[in-house]
N, C-alpha and C positions, 0 to 999 in steps of 0.2 A: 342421671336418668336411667341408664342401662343396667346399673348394678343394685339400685332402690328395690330390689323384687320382694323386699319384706312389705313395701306398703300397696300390693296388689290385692287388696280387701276391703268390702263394704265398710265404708265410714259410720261413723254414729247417725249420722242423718241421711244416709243414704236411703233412705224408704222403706228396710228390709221389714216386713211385719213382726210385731209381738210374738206371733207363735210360730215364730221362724227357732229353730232352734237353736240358730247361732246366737239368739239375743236372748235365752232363756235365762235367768238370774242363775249362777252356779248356790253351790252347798252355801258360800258364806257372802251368797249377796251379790258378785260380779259375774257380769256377764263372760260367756264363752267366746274367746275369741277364733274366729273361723280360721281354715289352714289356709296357708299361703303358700307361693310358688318356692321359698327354701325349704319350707319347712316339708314338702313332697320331696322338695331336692334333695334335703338331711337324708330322711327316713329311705329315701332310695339305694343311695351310696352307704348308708350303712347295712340297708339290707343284701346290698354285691359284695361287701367288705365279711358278713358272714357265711356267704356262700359258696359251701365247700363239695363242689360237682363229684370228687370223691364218694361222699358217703351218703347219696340219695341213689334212688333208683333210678330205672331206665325213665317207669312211667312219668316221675315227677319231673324229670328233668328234661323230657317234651314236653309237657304242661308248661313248665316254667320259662323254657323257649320262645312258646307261642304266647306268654303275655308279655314277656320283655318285649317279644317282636313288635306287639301290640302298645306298648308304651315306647316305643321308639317311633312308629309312626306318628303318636299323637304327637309326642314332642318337636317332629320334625315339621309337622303342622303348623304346632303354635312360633314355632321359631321363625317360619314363614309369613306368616302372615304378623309378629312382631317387628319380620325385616323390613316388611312393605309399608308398617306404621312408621318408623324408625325411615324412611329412606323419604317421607314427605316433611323431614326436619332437617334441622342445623349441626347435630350433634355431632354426625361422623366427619363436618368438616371443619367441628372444633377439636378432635382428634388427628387433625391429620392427614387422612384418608383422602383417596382422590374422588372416589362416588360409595355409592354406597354399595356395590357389589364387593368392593376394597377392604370396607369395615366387616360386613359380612364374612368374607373368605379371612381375616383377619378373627372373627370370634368361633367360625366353624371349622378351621383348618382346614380348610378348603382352596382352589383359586379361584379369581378374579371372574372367569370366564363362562367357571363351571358356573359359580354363586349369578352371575345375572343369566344367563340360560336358564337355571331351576326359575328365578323371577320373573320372568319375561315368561316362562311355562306354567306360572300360577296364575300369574296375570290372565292369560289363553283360558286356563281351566273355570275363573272367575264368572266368564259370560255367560256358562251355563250353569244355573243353580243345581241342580241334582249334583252335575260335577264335585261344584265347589262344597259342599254339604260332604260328601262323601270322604274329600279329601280333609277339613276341616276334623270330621269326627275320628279319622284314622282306618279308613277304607281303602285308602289308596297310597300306594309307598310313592317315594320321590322318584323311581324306573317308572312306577306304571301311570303318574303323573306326567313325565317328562315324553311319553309315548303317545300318551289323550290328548295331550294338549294341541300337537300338529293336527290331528285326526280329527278331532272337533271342530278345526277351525276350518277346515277346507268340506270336510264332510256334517255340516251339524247335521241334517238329516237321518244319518245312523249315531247319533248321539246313545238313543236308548240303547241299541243294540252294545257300542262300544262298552259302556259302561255296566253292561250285565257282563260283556265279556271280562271288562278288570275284575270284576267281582268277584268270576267263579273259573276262570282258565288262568294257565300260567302265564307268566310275562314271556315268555318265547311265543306261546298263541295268540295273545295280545299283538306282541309287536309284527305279528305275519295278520291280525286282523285289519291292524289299523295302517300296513302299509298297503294292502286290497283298498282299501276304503278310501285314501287318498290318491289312489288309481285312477280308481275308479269313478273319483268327481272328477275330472277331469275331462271326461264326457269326451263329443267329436273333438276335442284337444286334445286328446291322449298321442295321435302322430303327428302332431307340431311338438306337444311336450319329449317325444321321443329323441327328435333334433336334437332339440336346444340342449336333452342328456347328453348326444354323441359329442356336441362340440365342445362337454366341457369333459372329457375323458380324458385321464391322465395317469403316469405314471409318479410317483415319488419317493425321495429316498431320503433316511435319515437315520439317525445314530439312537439307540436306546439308550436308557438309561442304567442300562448293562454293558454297554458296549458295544452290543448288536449289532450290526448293519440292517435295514428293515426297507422293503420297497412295497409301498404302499398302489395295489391297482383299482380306479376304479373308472365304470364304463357302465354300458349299457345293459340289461337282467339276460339282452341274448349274447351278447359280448363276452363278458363272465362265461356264462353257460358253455359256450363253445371252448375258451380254455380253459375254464376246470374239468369239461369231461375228455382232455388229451389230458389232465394229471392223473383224472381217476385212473385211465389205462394203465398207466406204469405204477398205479400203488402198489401191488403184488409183484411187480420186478424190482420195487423198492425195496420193501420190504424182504425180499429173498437176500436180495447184494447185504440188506443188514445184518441179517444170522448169518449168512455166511463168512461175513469180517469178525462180526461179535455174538455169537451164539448164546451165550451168558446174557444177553442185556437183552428186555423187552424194549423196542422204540414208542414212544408214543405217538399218537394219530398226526399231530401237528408235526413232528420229525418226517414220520415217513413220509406226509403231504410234501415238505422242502424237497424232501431225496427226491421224489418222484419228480417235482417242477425242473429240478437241475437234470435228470436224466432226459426230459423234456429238450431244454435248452442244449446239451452236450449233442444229442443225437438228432434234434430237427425232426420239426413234423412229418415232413415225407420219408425219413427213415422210420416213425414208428407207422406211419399209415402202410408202409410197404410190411412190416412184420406183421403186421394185423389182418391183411388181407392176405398174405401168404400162410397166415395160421388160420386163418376161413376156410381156404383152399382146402391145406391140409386136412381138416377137420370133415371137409363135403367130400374128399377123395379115398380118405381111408376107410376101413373096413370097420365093419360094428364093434369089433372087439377094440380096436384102436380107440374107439371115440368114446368106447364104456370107461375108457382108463384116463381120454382128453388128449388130445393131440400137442405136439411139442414144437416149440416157434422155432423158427431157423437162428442158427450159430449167430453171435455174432461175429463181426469183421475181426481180423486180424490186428488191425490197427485201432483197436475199440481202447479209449481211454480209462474205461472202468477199469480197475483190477478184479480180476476174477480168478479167486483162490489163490493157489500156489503157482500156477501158471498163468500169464497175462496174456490173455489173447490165447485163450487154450481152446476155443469153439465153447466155451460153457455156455449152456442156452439159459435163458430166461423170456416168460412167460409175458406175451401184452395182450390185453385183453382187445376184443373190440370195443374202440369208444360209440358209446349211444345215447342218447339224449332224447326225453319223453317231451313233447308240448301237451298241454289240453290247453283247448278251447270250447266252448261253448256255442253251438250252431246258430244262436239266434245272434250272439255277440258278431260272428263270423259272417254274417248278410247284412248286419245293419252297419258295420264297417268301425265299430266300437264299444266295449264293453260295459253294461250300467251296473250299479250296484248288485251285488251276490250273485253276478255273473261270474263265472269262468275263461280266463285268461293268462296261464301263467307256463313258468316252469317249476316244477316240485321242488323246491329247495330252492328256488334262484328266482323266486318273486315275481311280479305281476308281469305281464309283457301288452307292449300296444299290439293292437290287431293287425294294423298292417304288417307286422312285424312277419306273424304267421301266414298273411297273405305272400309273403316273399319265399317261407321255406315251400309253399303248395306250389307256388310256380316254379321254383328248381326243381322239381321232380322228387321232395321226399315221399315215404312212405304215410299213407294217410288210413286211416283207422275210424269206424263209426260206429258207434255203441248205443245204443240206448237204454235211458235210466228213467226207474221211476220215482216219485215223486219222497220215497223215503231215500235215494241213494242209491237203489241196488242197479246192480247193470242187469238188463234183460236177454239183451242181440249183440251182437259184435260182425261186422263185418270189415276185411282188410281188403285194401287198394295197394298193388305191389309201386315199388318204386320206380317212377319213370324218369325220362332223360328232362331236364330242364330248358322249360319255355321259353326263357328268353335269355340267358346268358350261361357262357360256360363256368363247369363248375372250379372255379379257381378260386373260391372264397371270397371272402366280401372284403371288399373295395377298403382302403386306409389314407384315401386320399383327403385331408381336410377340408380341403374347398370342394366337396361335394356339391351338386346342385339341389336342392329340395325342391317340393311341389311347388308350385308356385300359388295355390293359395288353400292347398292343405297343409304347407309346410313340413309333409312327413317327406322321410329318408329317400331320396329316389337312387341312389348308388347298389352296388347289388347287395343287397343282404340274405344270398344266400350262405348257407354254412359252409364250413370246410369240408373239401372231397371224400374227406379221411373218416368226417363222423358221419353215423349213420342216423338221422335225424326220424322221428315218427308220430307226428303231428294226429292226436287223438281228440276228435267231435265227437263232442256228447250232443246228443240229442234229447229231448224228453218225449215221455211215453206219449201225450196227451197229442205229439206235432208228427205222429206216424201213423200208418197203417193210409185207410180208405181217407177221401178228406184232406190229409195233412197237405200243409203248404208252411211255406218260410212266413215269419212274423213279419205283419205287414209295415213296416215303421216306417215315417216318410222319411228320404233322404237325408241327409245334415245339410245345410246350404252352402256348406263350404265345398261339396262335391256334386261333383257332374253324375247326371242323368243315369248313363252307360256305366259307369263306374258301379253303380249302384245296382242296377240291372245283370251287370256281368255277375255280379257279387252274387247274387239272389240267386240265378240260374246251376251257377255252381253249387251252392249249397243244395239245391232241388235233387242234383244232379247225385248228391251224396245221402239224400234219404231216400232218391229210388235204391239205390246200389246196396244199401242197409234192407228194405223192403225185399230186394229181389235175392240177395244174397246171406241175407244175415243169419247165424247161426245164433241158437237158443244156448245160454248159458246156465241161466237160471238156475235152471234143472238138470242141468247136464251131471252125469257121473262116470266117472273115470277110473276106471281100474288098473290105472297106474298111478306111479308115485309123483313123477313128476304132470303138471298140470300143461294143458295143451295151449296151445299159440293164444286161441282165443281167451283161454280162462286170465291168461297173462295179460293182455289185453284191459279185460275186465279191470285184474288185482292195480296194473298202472292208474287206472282211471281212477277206484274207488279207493285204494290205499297211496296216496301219493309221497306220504311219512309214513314214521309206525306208525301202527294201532291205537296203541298204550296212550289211552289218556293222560296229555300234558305232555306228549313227550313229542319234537317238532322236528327229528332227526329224519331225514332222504338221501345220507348216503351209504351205500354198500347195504341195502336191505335187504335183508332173508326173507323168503317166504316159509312158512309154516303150517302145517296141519294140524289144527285144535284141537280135531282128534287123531289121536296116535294112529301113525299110519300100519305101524304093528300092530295094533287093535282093529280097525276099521277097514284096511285095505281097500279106502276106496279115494277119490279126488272129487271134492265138490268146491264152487265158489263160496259157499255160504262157511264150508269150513275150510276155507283157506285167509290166508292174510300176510300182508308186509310188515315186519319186526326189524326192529333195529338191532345187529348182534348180543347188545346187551341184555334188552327185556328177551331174546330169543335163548338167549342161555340161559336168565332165568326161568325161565318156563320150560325150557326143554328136563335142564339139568338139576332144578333146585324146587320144583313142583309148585309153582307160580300158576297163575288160574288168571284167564283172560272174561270179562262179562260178556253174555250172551246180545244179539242185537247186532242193528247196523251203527254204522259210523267206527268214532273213538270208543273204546270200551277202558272201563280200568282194571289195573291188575292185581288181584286179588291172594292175598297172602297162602300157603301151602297148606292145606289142611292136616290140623295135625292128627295123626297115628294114636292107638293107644299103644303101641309099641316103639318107642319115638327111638331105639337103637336100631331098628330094621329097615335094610337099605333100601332103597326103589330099585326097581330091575334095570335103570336107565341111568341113575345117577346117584347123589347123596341124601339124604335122609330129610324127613321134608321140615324137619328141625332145626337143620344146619345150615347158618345165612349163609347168604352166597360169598363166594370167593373170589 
């Protein structure tokens, strides 16, 4: 049955019409018989058996990229949906086989596990026609199927939306749309669903298949968030201890991230939180000249386990940054006590958060931020709330006790989740333009009936409380212009809210972002919102260094190749020649 693929063709009496051209009489009387699944198979393998990547061009050999690419999805299509026929039969268990995922992973080289997850993720994709159409005809690879298919099933409602996203974003935008989206059906559930993530947070450890040793964390989107920004702290102390052992060797991003976790671990939170706030210090105490050059962290101990150079324990200072950490939320989300669809609720890089979640950093006293945006994106106002002392417990960090108690019939987190003392946490409401000025008030949404009255009323109040203080307080960004280079508290503000990744369309990167000036701030010498933005190092050296062009507008913009020169050897005043790819 399986290896028959020669007799996959209309039979003689299959209906095909007369002026079907497979049935047309040939030159000497017989009929043309139509192609079959080897004979594409033949003509394939003989056409990769003469393709010599050598002696084609650049252009032909992305062309030819993008329809293999394109013949690879179909085939992975039909193979799919051959397996799903093949798996309501007998065959694979006269083979052998234990089910049919077995036969599967046996004919795809594949495993077991993998081959019924992709199954079990067409199956999902099946329910919804558009879906299934799409991925049938080669619209959708087996990543951005196996990403649709959760998303669909909890979320059919943004079915359309999801699937213009597979169509036209990357699979990094994809898989950050469609974990929004199963967030976000989760409705007044999102803080019982919060729970039942913390109770299953864990650590685990296991052997690569190199050899490795590998400790796998996983937890909550604010759990994470809290110790990846004590890693980010020490990235740059990591990365110094490296050139300075091995000056020769560039480390890569994944290495320094290790160094920085073990220097984490070796020196203990309250030793970096104490470097970090004594290098604030430093920085608020010294003189303008000091701070134009950046202040320098204290020694460390003498009994510091690093090696530091030639001398161990010689006072060699290294640099910790302050750890910080942006929330947005969304104001209507933030009184109704939960986030609906293409609401705002997250951390930048570190995925959806429940609301209560945020309602716990506002009552530890972080820093709170209110912007208002309109309806294309742009930030208008910016007003800050400094940091105050926390409402209801001390800040000792959040609780690790497993038998925490929960709501009792919200089932969200009742232990303290506020953050660690050490990070500087800054919780940014957006507001929209349409819910400010004369008039405005909070969205009136009735209660969830899992929550009490007051609860509900407290919630609202406070939010009120933060579009007077935006009303009364808020400063104009919009329009603002700045004749300096670096951009003001508020403008920063703004670039967190409205750039929360790069720019660069398709590109999903939120850590260590540069901001930039569109236009050269040697040309222009000025600071506006409109030409400012978040860059991820890379697109920000190309564009700086390599004469990369960003599209005008709000949102993602894409990046637009170097225009060339008719003097294509004459260098740019700023970099290499706008001929010469990057490096």
């Amino acid at each position: 049955m399986f290896g028959q693929i020669d007799d996959l063709r209309p039979s003689a009496d299959s209906g095909a019409p007369d002026g079907d051209p497979s049935n047309r009489p040939g030159p000497r009387g017989e009929r043309h018989r139509p192609p079959t699944v080897a004979d594409a198979l033949r003509t394939l393998r003989h056409t990769v058996e003469l393709l010599d990547t050598e002696r084609i061009d650049v252009t032909t050999a992305t062309a030819l990229a993008e329809q293999y690419s394109a013949i690879e999805r179909l085939a992975a299509a039909a193979t799919s949906r051959c397996a799903q026929r093949a798996a309501k039969g007998e065959e694979w268990k006269r083979a052998g086989h234990r089910s049919p995922a077995h036969w599967m992973a046996a004919v795809t080289g594949s495993t077991p596990t993998a081959t019924a997850r992709h199954l079990s993720a067409i199956a999902q994709l099946d329910r919804n026609p558009r879906a299934a159409a799409a991925y049938t005809n080669g619209q959708l690879s087996r990543s951005q199927a196996a990403l649709l298919a959760p998303a669909l099933a909890e979320a059919p409602h943004q079915a359309d939306e999801l699937l213009d996203a597979a169509l036209e974003d990357s699979v990094a935008e994809l898989r950050d749309k469609c974990r929004d989206a199963r967030a976000r059906a989760r409705g007044p559930a999102e803080g019982q669903r919060h729970a039942e993530q913390r109770q299953r947070r864990r650590l685990t450890r296991r052997t690569t298949a190199d050899g490795l040793e590998e400790l796998a964390l996983a937890g909550t989107a604010d759990d994470i968030a809290f110790f990846n920004a004590g890693v980010s702290a020490l990235r740059d102390a990591a990365y110094a201890d490296h050139k300075r052992l091995h000056p020769d060797t560039e480390p890569s991003a994944a290495a320094i991230g290790f160094d920085a976790a073990m220097l984490l671990a070796r020196h203990g939170l309250h030793d970096v939180a104490r470097r970090a706030a004594a290098a604030r210090s430093a920085r608020a105490d010294a003189p303008a000249a000091d701070n134009a050059q950046g202040a320098t962290d204290p020694p460390l101990p003498s009994n510091d386990p690093r090696p530091s150079g030639s001398d161990r324990g010689s006072g060699k200072r290294f640099r910790v940054a302050a750890p910080e950490l942006t929330v947005r939320v969304d104001h209507t989300a933030l009184a109704r006590g939960h986030a609906l669809p293409g609401e705002i609720c997250d951390v930048p890089g570190g995925g959806p958060l429940a609301v209560c979640v945020v309602e716990g950093l506002i009552e530890a006293g972080c820093r709170i931020a209110v912007v208002e945006v309109d309806d294309l994106g742009a930030v208008r106002r910016v007003a800050h709330r400094k940091r105050r002392s926390p409402s209801t417990s001390s800040r000792g960090g959040p609780t690790l006790d497993p038998t925490a108690k929960v709501h009792p019939t919200t089932g969200a987190d009742t232990v303290d989740r506020s953050p660690p003392w050490w990070l500087d946490v800054t919780v940014i409401v957006g507001v929209r333009s349409t819910t400010t000025g004369a008039g405005a008030g909070v969205e009136s949404d009735p209660a969830p009936p899992t929550e009490s009255a007051p609860a509900t009323v407290d919630r609202q109040q406070q939010v009120s409380a933060l579009l007077a203080r935006l009303d009364a307080e808020g400063t104009a960004v919009g329009g603002l212009v700045r004749h300096r280079r670096a951009p003001s508290a508020h403008q920063r503000t703004a670039l967190r809210w409205r750039d929360p990744t790069c720019r660069v369309e398709g590109c999903t990167s939120s850590a260590r972002l540069e901001m930039d000036h569109h236009v050269d701030w040697a040309h222009a010498h000025r600071t506006t919102l409109d030409e400012l933005g978040h860059l991820c190092p890379h697109h920000h050296r190309l564009r700086t260094f390599h004469g990369y062009r960003l599209g005008s507008g709000p949102g993602k913009q894409p990046l637009l190749p170097p225009v060339r020169s008719q003097s294509p050897h004459t260098p740019r005043p700023d970099g290499p020649t706008g001929d010469q790819p990057p490096g």
